[in-house]
N, C-alpha and C positions, 0 to 999 in steps of 0.2 A: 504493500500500500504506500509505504513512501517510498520507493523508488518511482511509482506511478507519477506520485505526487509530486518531486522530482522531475522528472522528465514534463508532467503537463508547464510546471512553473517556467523553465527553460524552454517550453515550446511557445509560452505567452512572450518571455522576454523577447525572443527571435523575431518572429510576428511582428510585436511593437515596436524593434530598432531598426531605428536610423539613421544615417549618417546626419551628422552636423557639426558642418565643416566650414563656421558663418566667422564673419573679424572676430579678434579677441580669443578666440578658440587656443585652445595649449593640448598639445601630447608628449606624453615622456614612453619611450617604448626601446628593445634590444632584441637582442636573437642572438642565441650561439650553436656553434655545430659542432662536432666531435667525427673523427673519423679513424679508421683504424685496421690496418691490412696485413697480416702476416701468412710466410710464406714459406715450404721447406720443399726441395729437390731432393732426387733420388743422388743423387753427387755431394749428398753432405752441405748444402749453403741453402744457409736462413737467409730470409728479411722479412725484416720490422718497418714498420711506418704508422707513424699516428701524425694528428692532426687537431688543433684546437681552434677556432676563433670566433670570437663575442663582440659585442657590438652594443652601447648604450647611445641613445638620441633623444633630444628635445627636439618642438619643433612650437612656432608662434605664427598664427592665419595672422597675415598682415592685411590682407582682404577674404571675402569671401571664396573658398576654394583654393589659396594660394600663402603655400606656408613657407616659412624661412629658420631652417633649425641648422644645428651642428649636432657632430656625433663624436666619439669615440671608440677606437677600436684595440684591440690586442690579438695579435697570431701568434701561434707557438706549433715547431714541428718539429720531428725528429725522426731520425732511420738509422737503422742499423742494416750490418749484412755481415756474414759470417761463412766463411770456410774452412771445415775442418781436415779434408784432404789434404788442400795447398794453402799451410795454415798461413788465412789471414782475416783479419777483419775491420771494417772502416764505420764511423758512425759521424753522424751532425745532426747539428741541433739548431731551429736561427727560432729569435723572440723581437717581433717587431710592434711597435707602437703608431699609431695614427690617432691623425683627427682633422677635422674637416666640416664643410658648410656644405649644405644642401639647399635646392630653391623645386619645391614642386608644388604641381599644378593638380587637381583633381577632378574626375567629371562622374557624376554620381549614375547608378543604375538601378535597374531591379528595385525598384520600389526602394530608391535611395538605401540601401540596404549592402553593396557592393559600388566601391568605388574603383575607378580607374586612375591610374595616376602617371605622369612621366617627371622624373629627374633630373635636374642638371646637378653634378654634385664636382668639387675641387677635393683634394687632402695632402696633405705634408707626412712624410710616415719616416723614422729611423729606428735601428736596431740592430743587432748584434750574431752571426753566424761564426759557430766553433764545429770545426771537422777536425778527424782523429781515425789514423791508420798505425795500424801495427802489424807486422812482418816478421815474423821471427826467423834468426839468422841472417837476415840481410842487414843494411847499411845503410842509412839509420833503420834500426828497427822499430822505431815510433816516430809517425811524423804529425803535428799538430796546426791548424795554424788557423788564426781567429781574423775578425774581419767585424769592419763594424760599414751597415748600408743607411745612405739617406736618399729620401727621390719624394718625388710631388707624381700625382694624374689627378685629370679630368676628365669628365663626359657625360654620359646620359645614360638614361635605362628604365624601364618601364617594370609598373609594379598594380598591384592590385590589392585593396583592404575591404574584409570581409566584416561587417560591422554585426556582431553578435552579442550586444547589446547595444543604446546610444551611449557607451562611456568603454569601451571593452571592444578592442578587432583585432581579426588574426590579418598581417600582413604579409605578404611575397614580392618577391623581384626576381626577374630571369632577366639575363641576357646586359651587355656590358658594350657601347661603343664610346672610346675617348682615347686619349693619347697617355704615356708614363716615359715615364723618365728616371733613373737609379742609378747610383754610383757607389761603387764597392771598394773599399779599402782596404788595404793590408795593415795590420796592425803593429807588427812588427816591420813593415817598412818593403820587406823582401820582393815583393812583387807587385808589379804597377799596378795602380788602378783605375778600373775600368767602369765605364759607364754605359748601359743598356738602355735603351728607347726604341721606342715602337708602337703602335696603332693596335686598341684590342677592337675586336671586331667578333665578338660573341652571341650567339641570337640565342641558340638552347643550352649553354651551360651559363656557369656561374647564378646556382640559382639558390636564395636562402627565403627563411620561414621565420618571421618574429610575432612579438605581440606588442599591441599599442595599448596603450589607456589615455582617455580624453577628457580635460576638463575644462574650466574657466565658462567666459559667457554664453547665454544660447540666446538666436535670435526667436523673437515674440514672432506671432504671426503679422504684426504691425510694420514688422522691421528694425522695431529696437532690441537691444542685447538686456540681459539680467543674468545673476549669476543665480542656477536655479540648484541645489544639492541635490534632488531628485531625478535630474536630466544627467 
């Protein structure tokens, strides 16, 4: 009986929400992923690979439908790989930090219930990659070498927020076109550094899952804003 009760309550919220996405409006929302692949051959050699990155954002409607926020981010990865036949093994690790502004636009659907939205976003991001090879009997039989990277991108990318209730939406983004730019350092000096750029051009990868929450003012039917606790 109350799982019923449950589900019908959650079936009224659905029904009744809406998006409202009028001036004055604020959202604070994140998403993080986790990934994780491990691997073993009949020749004795492992690999490892994981994967972390999370994502906090504000965002403030400067007009109606038309929001201006910044975010923050953190990546972290790591692999390893191992042979025990021709013993050797090599591992790295890199932890990068971002943050950055966003300016989107939104156009509501589905009985305002599903919004569309496209992105222009910039960000600045640096951090630090440590790799590590060992070789037994050879010369050096450990080789180390750390590296610290800084770079900026921009561009666009289309997403979509499902509004399941009017203060609570699950958010998506697919697909990634804008320019980057990075430069790798040696930290120890030993070998130059180099700088990567290039154009992403992505339609069905690069794709994540967050959740938003929405508050501040909502518009009357009149057209003016109030801050309502119940909306």
């Amino acid at each position: 009986m109350k799982k019923l009760l449950m589900l019908g309550s959650l079936a009224i919220l659905w029904f009744n929400a809406h998006a409202q996405l009028n001036k004055g409006r604020k959202m604070i929302g994140g998403d993080i992923s986790f990934s994780q692949n491990n691997s073993r051959s009949a020749n004795q050699t492992s690999n490892t690979n994981r994967s972390l990155n999370t994502r906090l954002r504000y965002g403030y409607f400067m007009l109606d439908n038309l929001m201006l926020g910044l975010y923050g981010e953190y990546f972290s990865s790591s692999s390893k790989y191992k042979n025990t036949v021709n013993p050797l093994s090599n591992g790295s690790k890199e932890n990068k930090y971002s943050a950055g502004l966003f300016l989107r636009y939104y156009k509501t659907t589905a009985k305002n219930r599903l919004a569309l939205f496209g992105q222009l976003y910039g960000q600045y991001g640096m951090g630090t990659t440590f790799y590590v090879q060992e070789r037994p009997g050879s010369l050096p039989a450990k080789t180390e070498v750390q590296r610290t990277i800084d770079g900026y991108s921009f561009g666009i990318n289309p997403g979509i927020t499902w509004f399941i209730t009017d203060r609570f939406a699950i958010e998506s983004t697919v697909g990634d076109i804008g320019y980057f730019s990075e430069t790798v350092k040696d930290k120890a000096g030993t070998n130059p550094d180099a700088t990567n750029s290039g154009i992403n051009f992505q339609l069905y990868s690069n794709f994540s899952l967050g959740f938003n929450f929405y508050f501040g003012a909502v518009k009357k039917q009149g057209g003016e804003s109030s801050e309502t606790p119940g909306k």
